[in-house]
C-alpha positions in Angstrom: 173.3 15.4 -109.6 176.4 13.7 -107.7 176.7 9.9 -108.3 177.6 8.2 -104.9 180.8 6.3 -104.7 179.0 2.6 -104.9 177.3 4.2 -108.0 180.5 5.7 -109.4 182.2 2.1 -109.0 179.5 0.6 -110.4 179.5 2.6 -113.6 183.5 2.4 -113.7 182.9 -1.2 -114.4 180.8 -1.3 -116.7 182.7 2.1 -118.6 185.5 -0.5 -118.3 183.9 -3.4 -120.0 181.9 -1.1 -122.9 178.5 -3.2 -120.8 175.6 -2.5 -123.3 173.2 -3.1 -120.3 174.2 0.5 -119.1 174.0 2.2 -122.7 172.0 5.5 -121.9 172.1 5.3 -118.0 174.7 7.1 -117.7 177.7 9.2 -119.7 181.2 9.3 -119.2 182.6 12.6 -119.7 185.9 13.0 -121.0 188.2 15.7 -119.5 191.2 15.7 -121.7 189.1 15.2 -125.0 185.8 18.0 -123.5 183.6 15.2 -124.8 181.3 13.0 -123.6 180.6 9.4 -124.5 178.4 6.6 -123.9 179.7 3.3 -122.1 179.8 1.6 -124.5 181.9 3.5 -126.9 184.8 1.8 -129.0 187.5 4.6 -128.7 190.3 3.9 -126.3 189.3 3.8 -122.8 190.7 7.3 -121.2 192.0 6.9 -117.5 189.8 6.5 -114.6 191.2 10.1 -113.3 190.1 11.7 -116.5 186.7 10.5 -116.6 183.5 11.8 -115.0 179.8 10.3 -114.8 176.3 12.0 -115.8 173.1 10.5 -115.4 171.5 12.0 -118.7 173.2 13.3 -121.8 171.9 16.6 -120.6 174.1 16.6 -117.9 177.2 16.1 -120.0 176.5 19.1 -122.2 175.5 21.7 -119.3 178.8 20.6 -118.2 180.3 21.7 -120.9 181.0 18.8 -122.4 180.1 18.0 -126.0 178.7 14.4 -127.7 180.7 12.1 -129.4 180.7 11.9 -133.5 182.2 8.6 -132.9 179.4 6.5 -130.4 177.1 9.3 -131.0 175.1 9.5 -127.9 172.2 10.4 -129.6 171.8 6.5 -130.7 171.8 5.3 -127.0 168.4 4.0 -125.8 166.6 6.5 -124.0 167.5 7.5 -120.4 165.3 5.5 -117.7 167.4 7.6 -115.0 164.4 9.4 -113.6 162.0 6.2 -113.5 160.5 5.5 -110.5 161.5 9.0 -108.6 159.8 12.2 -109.5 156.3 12.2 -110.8 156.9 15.8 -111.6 159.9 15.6 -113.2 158.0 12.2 -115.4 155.2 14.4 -116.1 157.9 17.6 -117.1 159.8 15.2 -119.3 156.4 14.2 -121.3 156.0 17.7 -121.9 159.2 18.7 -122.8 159.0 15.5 -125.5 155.5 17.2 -126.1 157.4 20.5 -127.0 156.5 22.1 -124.4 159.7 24.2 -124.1 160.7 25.2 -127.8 160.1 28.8 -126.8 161.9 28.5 -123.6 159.4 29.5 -121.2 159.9 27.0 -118.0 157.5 29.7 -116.0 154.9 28.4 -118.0 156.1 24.8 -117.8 155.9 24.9 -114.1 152.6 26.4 -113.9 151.5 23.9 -115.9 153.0 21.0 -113.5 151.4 23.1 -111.1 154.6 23.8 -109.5 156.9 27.0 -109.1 159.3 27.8 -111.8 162.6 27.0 -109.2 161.2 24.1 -107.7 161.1 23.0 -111.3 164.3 23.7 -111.8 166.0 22.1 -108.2 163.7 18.8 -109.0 165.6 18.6 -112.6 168.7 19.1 -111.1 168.1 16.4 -108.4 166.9 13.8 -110.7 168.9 14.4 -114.0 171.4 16.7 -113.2 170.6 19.3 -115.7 168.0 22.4 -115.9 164.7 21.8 -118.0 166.1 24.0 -120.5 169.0 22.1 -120.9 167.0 18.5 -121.5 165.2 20.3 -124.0 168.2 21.5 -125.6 169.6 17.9 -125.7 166.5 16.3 -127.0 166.5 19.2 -130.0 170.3 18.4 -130.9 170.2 14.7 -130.5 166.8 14.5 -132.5 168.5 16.2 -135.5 172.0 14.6 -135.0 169.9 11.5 -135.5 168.1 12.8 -138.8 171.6 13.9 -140.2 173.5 10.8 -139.7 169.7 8.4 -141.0 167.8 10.4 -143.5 168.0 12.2 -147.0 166.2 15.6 -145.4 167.7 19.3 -146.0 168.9 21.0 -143.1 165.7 23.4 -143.1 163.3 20.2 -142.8 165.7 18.7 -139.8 165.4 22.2 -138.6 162.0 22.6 -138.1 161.4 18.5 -137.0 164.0 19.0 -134.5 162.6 21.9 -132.9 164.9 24.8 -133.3 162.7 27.2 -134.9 165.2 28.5 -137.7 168.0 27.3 -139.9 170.3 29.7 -138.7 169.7 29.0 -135.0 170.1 25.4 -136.1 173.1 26.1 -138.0 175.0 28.2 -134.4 173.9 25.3 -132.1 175.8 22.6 -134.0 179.0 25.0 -134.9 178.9 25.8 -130.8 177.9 22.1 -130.0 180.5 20.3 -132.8 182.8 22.9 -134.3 181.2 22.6 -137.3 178.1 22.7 -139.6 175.7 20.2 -140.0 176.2 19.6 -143.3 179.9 18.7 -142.7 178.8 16.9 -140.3 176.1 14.6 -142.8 179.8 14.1 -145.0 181.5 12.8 -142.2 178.7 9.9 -141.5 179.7 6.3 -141.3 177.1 4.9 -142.3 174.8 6.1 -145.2 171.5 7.8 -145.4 168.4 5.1 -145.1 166.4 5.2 -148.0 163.0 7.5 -147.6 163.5 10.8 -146.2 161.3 10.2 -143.3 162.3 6.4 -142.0 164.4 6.9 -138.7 165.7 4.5 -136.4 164.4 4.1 -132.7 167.1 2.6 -130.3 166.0 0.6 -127.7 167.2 -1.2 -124.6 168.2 -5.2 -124.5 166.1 -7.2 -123.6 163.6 -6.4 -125.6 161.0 -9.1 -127.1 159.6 -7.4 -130.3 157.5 -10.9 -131.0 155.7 -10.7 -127.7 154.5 -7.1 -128.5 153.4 -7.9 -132.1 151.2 -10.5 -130.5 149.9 -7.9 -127.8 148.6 -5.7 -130.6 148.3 -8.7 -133.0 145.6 -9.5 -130.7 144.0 -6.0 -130.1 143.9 -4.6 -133.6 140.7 -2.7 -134.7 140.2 -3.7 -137.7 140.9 -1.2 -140.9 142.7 0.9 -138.1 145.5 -1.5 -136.7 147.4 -4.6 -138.2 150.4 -6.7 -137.9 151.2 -8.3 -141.3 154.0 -10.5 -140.3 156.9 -8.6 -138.4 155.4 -5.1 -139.1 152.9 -3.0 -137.1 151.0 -0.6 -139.1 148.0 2.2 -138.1 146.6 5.4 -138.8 147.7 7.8 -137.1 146.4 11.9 -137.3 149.9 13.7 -136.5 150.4 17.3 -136.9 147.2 18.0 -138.6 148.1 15.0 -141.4 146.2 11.6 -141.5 148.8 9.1 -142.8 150.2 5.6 -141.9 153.0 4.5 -139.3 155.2 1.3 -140.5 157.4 -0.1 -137.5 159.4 -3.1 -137.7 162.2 -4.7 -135.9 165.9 -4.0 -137.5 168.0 -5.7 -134.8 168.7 -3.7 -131.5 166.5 -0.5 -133.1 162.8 -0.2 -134.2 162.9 1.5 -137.7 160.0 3.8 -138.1 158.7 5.1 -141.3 155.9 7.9 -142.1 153.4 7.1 -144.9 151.5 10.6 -145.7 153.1 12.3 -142.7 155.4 15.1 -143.0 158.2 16.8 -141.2 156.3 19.1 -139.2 155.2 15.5 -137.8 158.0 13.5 -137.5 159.1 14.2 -133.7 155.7 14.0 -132.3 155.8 10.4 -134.4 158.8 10.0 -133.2 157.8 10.2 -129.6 154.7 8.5 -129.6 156.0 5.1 -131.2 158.8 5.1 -128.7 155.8 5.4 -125.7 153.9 2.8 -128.0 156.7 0.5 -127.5 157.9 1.7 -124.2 161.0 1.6 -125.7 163.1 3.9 -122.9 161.4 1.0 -119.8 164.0 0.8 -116.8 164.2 -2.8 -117.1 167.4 -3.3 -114.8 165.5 -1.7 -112.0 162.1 -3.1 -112.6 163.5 -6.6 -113.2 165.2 -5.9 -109.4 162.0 -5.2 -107.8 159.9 -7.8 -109.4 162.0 -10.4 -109.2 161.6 -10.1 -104.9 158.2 -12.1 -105.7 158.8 -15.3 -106.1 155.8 -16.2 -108.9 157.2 -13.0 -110.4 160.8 -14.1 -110.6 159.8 -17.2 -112.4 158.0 -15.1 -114.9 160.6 -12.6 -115.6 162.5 -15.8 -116.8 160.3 -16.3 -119.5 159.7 -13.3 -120.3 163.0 -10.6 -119.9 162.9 -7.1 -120.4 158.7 -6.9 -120.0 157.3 -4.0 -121.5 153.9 -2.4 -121.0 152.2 -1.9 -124.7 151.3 2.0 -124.9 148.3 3.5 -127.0 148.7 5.9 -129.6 145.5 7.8 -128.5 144.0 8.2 -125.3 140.4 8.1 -126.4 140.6 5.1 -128.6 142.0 3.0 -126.3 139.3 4.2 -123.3 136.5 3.2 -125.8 138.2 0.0 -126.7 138.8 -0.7 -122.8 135.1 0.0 -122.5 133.9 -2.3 -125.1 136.4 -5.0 -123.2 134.0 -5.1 -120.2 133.3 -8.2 -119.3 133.7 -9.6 -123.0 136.2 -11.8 -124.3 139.4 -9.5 -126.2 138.2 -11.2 -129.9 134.5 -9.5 -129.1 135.9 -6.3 -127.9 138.4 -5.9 -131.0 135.6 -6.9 -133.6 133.0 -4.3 -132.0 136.1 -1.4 -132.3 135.8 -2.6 -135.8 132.5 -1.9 -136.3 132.8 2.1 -134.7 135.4 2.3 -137.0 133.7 1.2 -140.1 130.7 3.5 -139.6 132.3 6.7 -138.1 135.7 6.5 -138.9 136.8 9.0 -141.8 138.2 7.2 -144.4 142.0 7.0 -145.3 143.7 6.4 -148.4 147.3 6.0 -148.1 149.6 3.7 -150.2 151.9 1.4 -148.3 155.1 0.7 -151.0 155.2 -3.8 -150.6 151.9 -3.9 -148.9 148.3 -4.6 -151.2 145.8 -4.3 -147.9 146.1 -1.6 -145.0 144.5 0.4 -142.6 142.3 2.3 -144.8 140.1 4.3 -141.5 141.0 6.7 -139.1 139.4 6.0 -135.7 136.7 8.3 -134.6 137.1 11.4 -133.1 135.3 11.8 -129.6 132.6 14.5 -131.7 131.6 11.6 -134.0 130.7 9.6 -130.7 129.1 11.9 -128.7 125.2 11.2 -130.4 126.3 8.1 -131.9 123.4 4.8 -132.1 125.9 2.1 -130.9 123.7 0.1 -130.4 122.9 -0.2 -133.8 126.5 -2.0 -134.2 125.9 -4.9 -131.6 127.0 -3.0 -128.8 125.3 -3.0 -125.4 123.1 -0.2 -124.1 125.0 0.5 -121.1 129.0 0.5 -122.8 126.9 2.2 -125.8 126.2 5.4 -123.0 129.5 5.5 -121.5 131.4 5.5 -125.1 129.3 8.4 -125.4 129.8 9.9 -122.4 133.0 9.8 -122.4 133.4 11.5 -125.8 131.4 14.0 -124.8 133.5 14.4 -121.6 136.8 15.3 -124.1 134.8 17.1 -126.7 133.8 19.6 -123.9 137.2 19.3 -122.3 136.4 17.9 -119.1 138.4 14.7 -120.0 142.4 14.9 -121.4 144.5 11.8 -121.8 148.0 14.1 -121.7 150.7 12.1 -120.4 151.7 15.2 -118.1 149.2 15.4 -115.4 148.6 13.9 -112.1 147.8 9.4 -112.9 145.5 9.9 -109.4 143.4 13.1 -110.8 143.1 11.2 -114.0 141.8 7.9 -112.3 139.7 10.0 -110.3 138.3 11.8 -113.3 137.7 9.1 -115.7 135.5 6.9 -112.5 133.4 9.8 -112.1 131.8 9.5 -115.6 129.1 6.6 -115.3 130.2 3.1 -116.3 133.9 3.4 -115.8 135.1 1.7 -112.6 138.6 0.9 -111.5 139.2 -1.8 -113.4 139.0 0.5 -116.9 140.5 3.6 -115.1 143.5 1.9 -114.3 143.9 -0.4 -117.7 143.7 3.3 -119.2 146.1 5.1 -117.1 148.7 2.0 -117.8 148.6 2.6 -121.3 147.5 5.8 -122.5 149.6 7.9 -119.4 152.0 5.1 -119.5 152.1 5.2 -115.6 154.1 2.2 -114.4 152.5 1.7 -111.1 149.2 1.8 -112.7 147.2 -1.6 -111.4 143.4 -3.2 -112.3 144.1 -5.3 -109.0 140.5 -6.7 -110.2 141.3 -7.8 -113.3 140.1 -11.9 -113.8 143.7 -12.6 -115.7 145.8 -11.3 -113.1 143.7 -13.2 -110.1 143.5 -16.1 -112.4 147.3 -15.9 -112.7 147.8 -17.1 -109.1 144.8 -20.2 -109.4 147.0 -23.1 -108.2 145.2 -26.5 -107.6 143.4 -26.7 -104.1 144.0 -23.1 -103.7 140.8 -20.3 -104.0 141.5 -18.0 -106.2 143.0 -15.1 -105.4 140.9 -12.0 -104.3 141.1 -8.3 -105.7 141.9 -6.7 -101.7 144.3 -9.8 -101.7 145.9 -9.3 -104.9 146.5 -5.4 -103.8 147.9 -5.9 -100.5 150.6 -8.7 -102.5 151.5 -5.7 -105.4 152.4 -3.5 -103.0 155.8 -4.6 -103.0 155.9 -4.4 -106.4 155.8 -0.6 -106.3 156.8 1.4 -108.1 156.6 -1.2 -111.4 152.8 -2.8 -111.0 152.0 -2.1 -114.4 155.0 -4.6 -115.7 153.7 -6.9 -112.9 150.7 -6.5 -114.5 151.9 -7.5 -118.0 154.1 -10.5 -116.5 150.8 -12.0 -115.3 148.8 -11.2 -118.0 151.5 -12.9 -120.1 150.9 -16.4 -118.5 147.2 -16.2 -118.9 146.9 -15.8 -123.2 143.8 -13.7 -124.4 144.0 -11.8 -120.6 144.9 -8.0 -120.4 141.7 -5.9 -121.9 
């Protein structure tokens, strides 16, 4: 992937100025050194005619180049460089961070995306500069580069969180990648290990509004599954066959993570999950350029910079919870997700070091809904069916919440089962696919957003037609609006 010459000067500015606005959107590689760099890295800046740009670190190292022990690329917040551009590269890319590719088949990759194997490969290339081989590779070393440099584990653990299969392919990848082993490599740290073998840290991007989150999810907790105890975000989560807890809380300019019952074999998928959870890699330049077109928009962005759109850490869970949100207030819908909890959920018991009370269920799985009497629990007839359709829709495989396929096709799929319209088909695929043009144009928040005193209020067809020029970023539209309009938003 070439960078045009108003992109190249562009990025020469802010490679000039270390500007930690364009941390991971591009690297600098380094031709006298064979290394490549982020733009904000504090060695001395190398000569403009010695320099070349890639838009992902994946780019760099096909290049040959290899990372930097001294910025460490692997700590830059995630690349948004293919936001917004190829919904089949997006979908690869979940995949990939799915581990799709640890054995290195991109045929089956591609079939999967429902694409052939080069067209694969020439989309990659278009939008990232770099093979889907290649991303994976990165992703593999950077993840375990990262568990080096943070955590107590032995190489074999970072090993097989990171991906590679075995130590010693492990151990030829970082004496190719760095010249040396990975355990010279943990000596020459600067910083030292976190305490707890499995607490890593999750970069993010500025600006990023970790209090405005908490009180999205503050608001939305099922009880004995979710909680916010003061600036920490806690829930069960079933990864890699363990039930166990996830802790998350703000360390300045980086989310620290830490597993409660989880092991290794779980880490990355955690890992990955609580970035999507947070949205942590959102392309806030470039939806903060679109948005800010609108007018009502640009006034919101003020008050709230860098908008992110909360994920969901299951699919499922968060369709019944949108379910029970019909046409009920968000306090009614959270305290009947309580109640499903309490009576199917399978119990957890998982200590929390500093904390007395904390999610002690697991949500249900979609087999524990399929017959279940909901209506027994307060719920209404009609939501009661639906919950139950729907689980039986998954349990039978009908219905998948993977972040890899097609946001239309899922839409489509998930309004064919009766009692889901748009409204919850849409609020789903925002969250659970995290697709960012995703838009519940019916939603009552977002139309009451607009009321303005002698003015109707805005209708759904009306409210569409307007959001169109927020493509391809509705769903941070969405959240903007919702923002003004406290208790909206499912």
């Amino acid at each position: 992937m070439e960078t045009t010459t108003a992109t190249t000067e562009i990025y020469e500015r802010a490679r000039q100025s270390r500007d930690a606005r364009f941390d991971g959107r591009f690297f600098v590689g380094v031709r006298t050194t064979g290394i490549y760099c982020r733009p904000v890295c504090p060695a001395n800046t190398p000569k403009s005619e010695n320099v070349r740009f890639f838009p992902t670190a994946a780019a760099a190292g096909e290049a040959g180049y290899r990372p930097c022990l001294r910025c460490r690329p692997e700590c830059a917040p995630g690349s948004p460089a293919w936001a917004g551009t190829s919904t089949t590269v997006q979908r690869g890319l979940r995949l990939i961070g799915e581990g799709a590719l640890d054995d290195g088949n991109v045929e089956r990759l591609a079939e999967r995306l429902g694409v052939t194997s080069r067209h694969l490969r020439r989309l990659f290339t278009k939008h990232l500069g770099a093979s889907p081989l290649a991303v994976a590779h990165t992703q593999r070393l950077h993840f375990a580069k990262a568990l080096i440099d943070q955590t107590a584990l032995s190489m074999r653990e970072i090993a097989e969180a990171s991906g590679f299969g075995s130590v010693r392919r492990f151990n030829d990848t970082f004496r190719k990648t760095y010249g040396r082993a990975p355990r010279e490599l943990r000596r020459r740290q600067d910083e030292p290990a976190l305490s707890g073998a499995l607490s890593v840290q999750l970069p993010y991007r500025l600006p990023f509004d970790w209090h405005t989150l908490l009180a999205f999810f503050r608001d939305r907790a099922t009880p004995r599954v979710e909680q916010v105890t003061g600036d920490c975000y806690l829930r069960s989560v079933s990864v890699a066959g363990a039930n166990g807890i996830i802790d998350v809380r703000d360390t300045g300019g980086r989310l620290t993570l830490t597993l409660h019952g989880i092991g290794t074999p779980g880490l990355f998928q955690a890992v990955q999950r609580t970035r999507g959870l947070f949205d942590l890699d959102a392309a806030t330049t470039d939806i903060a350029d679109v948005l800010q077109r609108d007018a009502d928009l640009r006034d919101l962005l003020q008050v709230q910079p860098g908008v992110r759109v909360p994920g969901a850490w299951d699919g499922f869970e968060l369709t019944v919870r949108a379910i029970l949100g019909q046409q009920v207030s968000v306090k009614a819908a959270t305290t009947l997700a309580g109640r499903i909890a309490q009576r199917y959920g399978a119990p957890l018991d998982v200590k929390v070091e500093g904390l007395e009370n904390v999610p002690d269920r697991m949500f249900p799985e979609p087999g524990a809904l399929q017959r279940a009497q909901l209506e027994h629990l307060g719920i209404v007839g009609s939501r009661a069916a639906t919950i139950r359709r729907v689980a039986r829709a998954v349990t039978e495989g009908t219905l998948g919440f993977g972040q890899a396929q097609q946001p239309d096709e899922f839409v489509a799929a998930l309004k064919s089962i009766k009692g889901i319209g748009a409204w919850t088909a849409e609020y789903v695929s925002m969250r659970a696919l995290k697709h960012p043009d995703a838009f519940p144009a019916s939603d009552l928040g977002l139309l009451r957003a607009f009321d303005r005193p002698g003015r109707e209020r805005m209708q759904p067809k009306e409210l569409a037609a307007r959001a169109e020029a927020w493509r391809p970023w509705r769903a941070y539209a969405a959240l903007l609006l919702w923002g003004s309009n406290t208790g909206s938003g499912g």
